[in-house]
C-alpha positions in Angstrom: 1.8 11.1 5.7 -2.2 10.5 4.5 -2.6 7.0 4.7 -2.6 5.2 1.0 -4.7 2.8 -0.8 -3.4 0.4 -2.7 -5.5 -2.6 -4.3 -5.5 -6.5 -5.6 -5.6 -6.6 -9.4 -8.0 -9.9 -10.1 -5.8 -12.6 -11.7 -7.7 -16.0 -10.8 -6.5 -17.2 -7.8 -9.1 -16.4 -5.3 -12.0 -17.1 -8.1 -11.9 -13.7 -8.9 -12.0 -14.4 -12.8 -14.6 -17.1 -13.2 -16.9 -16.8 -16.3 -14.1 -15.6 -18.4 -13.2 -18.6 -20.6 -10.4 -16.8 -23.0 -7.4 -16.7 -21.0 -6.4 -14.1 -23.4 -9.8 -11.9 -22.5 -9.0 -12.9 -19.1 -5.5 -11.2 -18.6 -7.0 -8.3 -20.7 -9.7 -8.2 -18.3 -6.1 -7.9 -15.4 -4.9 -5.1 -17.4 -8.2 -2.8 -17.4 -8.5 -3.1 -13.5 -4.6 -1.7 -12.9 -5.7 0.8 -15.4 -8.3 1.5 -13.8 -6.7 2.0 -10.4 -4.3 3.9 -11.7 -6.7 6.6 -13.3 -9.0 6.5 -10.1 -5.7 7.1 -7.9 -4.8 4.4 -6.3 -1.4 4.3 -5.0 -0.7 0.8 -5.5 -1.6 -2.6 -7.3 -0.7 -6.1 -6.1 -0.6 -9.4 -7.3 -0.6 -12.9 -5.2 1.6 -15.1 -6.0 0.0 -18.7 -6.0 -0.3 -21.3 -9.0 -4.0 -23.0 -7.4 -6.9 -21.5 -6.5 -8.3 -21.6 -3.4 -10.6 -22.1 -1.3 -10.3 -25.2 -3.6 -8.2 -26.3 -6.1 -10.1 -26.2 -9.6 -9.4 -25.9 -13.5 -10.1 -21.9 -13.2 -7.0 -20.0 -14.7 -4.4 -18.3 -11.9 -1.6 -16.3 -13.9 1.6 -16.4 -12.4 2.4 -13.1 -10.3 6.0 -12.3 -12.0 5.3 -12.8 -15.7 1.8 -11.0 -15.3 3.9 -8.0 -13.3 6.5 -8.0 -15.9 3.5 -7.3 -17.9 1.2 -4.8 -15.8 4.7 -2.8 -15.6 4.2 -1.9 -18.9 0.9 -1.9 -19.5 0.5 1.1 -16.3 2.5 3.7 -15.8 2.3 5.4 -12.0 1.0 3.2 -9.4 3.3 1.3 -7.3 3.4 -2.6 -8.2 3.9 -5.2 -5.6 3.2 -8.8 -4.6 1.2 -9.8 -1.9 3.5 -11.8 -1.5 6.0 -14.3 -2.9 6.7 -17.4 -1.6 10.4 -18.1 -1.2 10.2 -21.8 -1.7 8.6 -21.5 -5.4 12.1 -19.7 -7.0 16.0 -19.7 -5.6 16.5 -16.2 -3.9 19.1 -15.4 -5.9 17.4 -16.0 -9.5 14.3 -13.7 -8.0 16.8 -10.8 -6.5 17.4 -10.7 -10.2 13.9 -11.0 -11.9 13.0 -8.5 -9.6 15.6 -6.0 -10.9 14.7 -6.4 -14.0 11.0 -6.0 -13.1 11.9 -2.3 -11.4 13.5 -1.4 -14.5 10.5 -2.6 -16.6 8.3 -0.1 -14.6 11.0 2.8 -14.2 11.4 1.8 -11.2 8.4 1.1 -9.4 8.3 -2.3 -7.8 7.9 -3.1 -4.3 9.2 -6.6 -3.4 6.9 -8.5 -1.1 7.9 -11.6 0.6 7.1 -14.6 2.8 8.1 -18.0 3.8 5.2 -19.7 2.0 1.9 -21.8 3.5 -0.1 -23.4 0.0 1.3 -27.1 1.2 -1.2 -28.2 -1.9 0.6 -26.4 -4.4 3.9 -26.8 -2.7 3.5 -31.0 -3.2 1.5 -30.6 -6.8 4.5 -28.7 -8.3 7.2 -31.1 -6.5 8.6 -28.7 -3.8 9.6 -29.7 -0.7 7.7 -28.4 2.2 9.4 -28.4 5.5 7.8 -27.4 8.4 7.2 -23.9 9.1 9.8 -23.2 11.1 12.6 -24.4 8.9 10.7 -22.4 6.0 11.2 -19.3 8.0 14.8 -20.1 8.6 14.9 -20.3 4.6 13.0 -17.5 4.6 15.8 -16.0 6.9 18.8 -16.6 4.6 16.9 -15.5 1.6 15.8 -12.0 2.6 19.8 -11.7 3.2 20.6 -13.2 -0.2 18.2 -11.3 -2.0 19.9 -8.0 -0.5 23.5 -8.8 -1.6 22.5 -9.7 -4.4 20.6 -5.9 -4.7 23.7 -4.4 -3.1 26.8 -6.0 -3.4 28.9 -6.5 -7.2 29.7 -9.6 -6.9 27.2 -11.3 -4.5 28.3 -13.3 -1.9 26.1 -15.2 0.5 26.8 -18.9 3.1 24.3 -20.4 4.5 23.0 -23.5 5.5 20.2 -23.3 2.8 21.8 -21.1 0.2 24.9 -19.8 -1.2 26.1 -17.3 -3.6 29.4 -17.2 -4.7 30.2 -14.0 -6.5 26.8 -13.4 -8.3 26.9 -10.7 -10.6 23.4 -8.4 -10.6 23.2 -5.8 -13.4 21.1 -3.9 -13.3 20.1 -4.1 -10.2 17.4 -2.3 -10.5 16.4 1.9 -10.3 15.5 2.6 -6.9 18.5 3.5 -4.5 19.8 2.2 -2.2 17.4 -0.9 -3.5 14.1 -1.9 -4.1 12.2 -1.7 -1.2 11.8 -5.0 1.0 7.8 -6.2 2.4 8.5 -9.0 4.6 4.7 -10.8 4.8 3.2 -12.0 7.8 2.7 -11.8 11.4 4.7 -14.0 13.2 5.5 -12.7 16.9 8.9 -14.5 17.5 10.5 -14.8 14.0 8.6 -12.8 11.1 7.9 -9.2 13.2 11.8 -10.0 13.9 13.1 -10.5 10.3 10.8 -7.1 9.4 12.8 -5.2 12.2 15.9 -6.4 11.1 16.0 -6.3 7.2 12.3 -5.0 5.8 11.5 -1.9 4.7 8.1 -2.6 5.1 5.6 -5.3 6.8 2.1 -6.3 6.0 0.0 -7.9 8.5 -3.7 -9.5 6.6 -7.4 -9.4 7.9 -6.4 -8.3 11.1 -9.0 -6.8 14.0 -7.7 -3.9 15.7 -6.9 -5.2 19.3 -4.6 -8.2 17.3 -3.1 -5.2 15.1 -2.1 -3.1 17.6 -0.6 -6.0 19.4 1.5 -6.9 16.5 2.9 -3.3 16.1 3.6 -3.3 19.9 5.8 -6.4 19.2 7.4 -5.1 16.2 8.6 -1.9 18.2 10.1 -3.9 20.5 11.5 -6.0 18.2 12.7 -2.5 16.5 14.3 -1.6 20.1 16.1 -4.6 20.5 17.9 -4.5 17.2 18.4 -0.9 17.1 16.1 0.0 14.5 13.9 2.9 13.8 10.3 1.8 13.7 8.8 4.7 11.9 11.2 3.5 9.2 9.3 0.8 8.6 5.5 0.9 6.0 2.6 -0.8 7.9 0.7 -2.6 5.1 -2.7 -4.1 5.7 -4.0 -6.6 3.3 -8.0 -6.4 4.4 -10.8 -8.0 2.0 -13.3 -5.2 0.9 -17.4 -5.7 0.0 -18.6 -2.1 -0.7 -22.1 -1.0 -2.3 -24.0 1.7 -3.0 -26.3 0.8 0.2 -25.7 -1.9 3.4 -27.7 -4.6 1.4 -25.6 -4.2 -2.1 -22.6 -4.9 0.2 -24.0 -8.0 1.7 -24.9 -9.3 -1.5 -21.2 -9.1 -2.3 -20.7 -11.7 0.5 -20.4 -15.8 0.3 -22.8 -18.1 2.4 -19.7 -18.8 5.2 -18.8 -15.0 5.6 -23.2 -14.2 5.8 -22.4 -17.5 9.0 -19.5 -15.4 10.7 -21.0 -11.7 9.8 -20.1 -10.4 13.0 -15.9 -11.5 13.4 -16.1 -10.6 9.4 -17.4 -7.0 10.0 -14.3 -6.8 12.3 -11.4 -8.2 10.3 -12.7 -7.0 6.6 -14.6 -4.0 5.2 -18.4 -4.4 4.8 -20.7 -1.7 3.9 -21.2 1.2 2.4 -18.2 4.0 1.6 -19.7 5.9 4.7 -19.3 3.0 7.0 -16.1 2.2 5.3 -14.2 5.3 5.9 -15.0 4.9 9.4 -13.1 2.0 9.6 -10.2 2.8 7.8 -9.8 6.1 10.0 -9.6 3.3 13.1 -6.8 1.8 11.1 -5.0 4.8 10.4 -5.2 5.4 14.0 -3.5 2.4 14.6 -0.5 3.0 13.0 -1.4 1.7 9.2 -0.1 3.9 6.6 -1.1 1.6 3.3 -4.4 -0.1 3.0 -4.7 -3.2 0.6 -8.2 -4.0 -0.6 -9.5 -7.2 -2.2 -12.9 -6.8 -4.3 -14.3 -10.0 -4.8 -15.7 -8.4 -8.3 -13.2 -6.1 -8.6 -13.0 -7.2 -12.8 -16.5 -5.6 -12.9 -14.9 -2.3 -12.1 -17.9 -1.0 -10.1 -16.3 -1.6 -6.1 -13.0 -0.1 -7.9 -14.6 2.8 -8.7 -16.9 3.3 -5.6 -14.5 2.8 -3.5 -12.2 5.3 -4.7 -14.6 7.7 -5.2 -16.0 7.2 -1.6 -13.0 6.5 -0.1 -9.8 7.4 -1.5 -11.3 10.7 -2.6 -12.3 12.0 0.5 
């Protein structure tokens, strides 16, 4: 299979829509950029799903992933839509098995469900969640990828655990892809999240990574695979990698802020820097690796001009 390209639609979050001051400008400004992606064949569009920006927490609008992919659904028609990814502690598994059907119906059935256990401990305490320690938010995260399931596969739902339960939840419809929407389990946890991927993901996505540290997590997801009896190659390696592409090497570095210029050489490593020459060098490397969907951030993607470049220099070749 070629290896696909899929891309992060601009919605605020990582300061990707300042100097837009109408909010409605602003999601019309989300809309053109999926468009655009899907005209310049893109496989893919992706939202995060966080409520503060970062690396700070300012008054700069961040749209809510599901409502603004309830609407991208509609307002696109081919590319694949995803979330990169959402955090389990924001919405009851259950309740977001069934938003997400109704989300893959919305887009004739082309969601893909991203998921993780959740690390914004600012937004977690601002919006009055609680926020346990990371290894009890990946046991949660361990019943709800189960809940979530039944609740895409079973009639009437049922589910005990420790953190949840689901007593005969009924799930129509449950969405249109078969046997269900597929499952990206986010993050790249050794012991517990490369072992929830082998056992109930249909895909992974591992973010920013070098190559030495990917190919170490894909060793340890095959042998996760082996120990549970799963087929690894059934499984979509997804990397989330931040992209600064020009028309020449200084265009690019223009693109980048004062701390990446600091830590240029570990950046040129774990992100994309350069022109599209340099570029699809790098993502043949990650092909070779074993990656089958690259995820790109533009920092001024809502410009259009990296969208375009890099699908043009990249995707088209």
């Amino acid at each position: 299979m070629a290896m696909q390209y899929g891309m992060i639609v601009p919605q605020g979050w990582r300061m990707d829509l300042v100097g837009i001051s109408d909010p409605v400008e602003a999601y019309e400004t989300m809309t053109r950029v999926a468009q655009e992606a899907e005209a310049t064949n893109y496989n893919s569009i992706w939202l995060f799903d966080h409520f503060h920006t970062v690396p700070e927490p300012t008054q700069e609008v961040t749209f809510e992933c599901w409502t603004s992919m309830a609407a991208l659904a509609r307002d696109t028609k081919r590319v694949r839509i995803g979330q990169m990814v959402t955090c389990n502690g924001y919405r009851n598994p259950a309740l977001m098995a069934k938003i997400a059907s109704t989300v893959d119906v919305l887009s004739h059935g082309r969601l893909d469900f991203g998921i993780g256990a959740g690390w914004y401990e600012h937004e977690y305490r601002a919006y009055g969640y609680p926020y346990p320690d990371a290894p009890e938010r990946l046991r949660y995260l361990r019943e709800a990828v189960q809940v979530i399931l039944a609740m895409w596969t079973q009639d009437e739902a049922v589910f005990e655990g420790k953190y949840y339960q689901i007593r005969g939840a009924i799930n129509q419809p449950k969405g249109v892809q078969k046997p269900h929407i597929p499952l990206l389990i986010g993050g790249s946890g050794e012991q517990v999240t490369l072992k929830l991927v082998a056992q109930y993901g249909d895909a992974c996505n591992i973010s920013n990574a070098d190559l030495p540290v990917l190919e170490r997590k894909f060793s340890i997801l095959k042998q996760h695979c082996e120990t549970v009896g799963r087929d690894y190659n059934s499984i979509k390696r997804t990397l989330l990698i931040n992209c600064f592409i020009g028309e020449t090497e200084q265009e690019a570095l223009a693109k980048l802020s004062e701390r990446d210029r600091a830590n240029l050489d570990t950046l040129r490593k774990q992100a994309l820097v350069g022109t599209p020459d340099t570029i699809r060098q790098r993502l043949a490397e990650y092909e070779q690796a074993g990656i089958q969907e690259v995820i790109v951030w533009f920092p001024d993607a809502a410009k259009l001009d990296a969208v375009r470049l890099f699908a043009q220099g990249c995707i088209a070749k």
